[in-house]
BALONU-88166 format. One record per residue (C-alpha): z, y, x. Coordinates in steps of 0.2 Angstrom, whole numbers, plus 2048, in hexadecimal, padded with zeros to 3 digits. Last residue first. Layout:
! BALONU-88166
ZYX ...
END
This chain:
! BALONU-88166
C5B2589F3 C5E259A06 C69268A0D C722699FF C752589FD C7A256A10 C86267A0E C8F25F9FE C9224EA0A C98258A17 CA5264A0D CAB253A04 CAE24CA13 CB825BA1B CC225DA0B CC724AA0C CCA24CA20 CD325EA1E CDD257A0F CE2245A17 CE9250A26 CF125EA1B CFE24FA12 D01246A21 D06256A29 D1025AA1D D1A249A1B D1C24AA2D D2525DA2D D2F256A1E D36246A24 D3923AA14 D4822EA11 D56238A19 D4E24AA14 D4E242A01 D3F2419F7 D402449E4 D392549E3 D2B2519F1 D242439E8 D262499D5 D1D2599DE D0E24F9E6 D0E2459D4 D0D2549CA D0025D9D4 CF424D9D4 CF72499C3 CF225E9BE CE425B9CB CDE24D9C0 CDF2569B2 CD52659B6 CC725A9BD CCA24F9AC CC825F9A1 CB82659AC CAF2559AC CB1253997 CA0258992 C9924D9A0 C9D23F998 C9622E99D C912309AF C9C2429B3 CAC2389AC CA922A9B7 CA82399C6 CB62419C2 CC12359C0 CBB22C9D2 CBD23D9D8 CD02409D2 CD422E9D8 CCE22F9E9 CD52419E9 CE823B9E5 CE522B9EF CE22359FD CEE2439FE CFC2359F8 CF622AA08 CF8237A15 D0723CA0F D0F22BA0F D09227A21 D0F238A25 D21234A1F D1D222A26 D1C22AA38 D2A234A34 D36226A2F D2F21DA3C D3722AA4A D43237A41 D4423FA53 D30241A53 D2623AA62 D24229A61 D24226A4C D1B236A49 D0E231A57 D0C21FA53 D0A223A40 CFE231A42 CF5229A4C CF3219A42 CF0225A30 CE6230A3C CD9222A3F CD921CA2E CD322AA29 CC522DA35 CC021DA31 CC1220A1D CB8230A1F CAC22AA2C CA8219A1E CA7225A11 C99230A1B C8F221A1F C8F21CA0B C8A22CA08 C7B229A17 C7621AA10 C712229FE C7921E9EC C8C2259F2 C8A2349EB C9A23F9EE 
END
């Protein structure tokens, strides 16, 4: 996503509002309302974060790889999402149901996707719209 006009930048700062608004909703209604209580709200907490550091990272990659060597944007694209699939299954593997409530964890997990997707859909759609 390019960041170099006002209205990028204004679309980041909805994504990372946006966000951090589900990370504190999420928390307070996992940790009220689910039986596992703060467990589950930091499950989703966790998910959430993992989702978003995973694509932060991924597109940060891609972009400084697209700068200085555009020949090798789709083996770094490809990596990353091999890093990004390895650590979401290292995660999952290695989390136990009295450390990490599931239900939470997926929800966490398809929140920071539908936000980062939808932000990413937005900011292609502007670009489109305006060359």
């Amino acid at each position: 996503m390019s960041t170099s006009t006002g209205t990028g930048r204004a679309r980041i700062s909805v994504r990372w509002l946006l966000l951090a608004a589900v990370a504190v909703l999420g928390l307070l209604g996992f940790g009220v309302a689910s039986p596992a209580g703060l467990r589950a709200g930091l499950s989703f907490l966790g998910g959430l974060a993992l989702v978003t550091g995973s694509f932060e990272f991924g597109a940060f990659n891609i972009r400084f790889v697209s700068r200085h060597a555009p020949g090798l944007t789709l083996p770094v694209a490809l990596l990353s999402y091999l890093t990004t699939a390895v650590a979401l299954a290292l995660v999952l593997a290695a989390s136990s149901p009295q450390v990490v409530d599931g239900p939470a964890i997926a929800t966490g997990l398809f929140s920071g996707l539908v936000i980062w997707l939808g932000g990413e859909l937005a900011a292609a759609r502007a670009v489109q719209e305006h060359p």
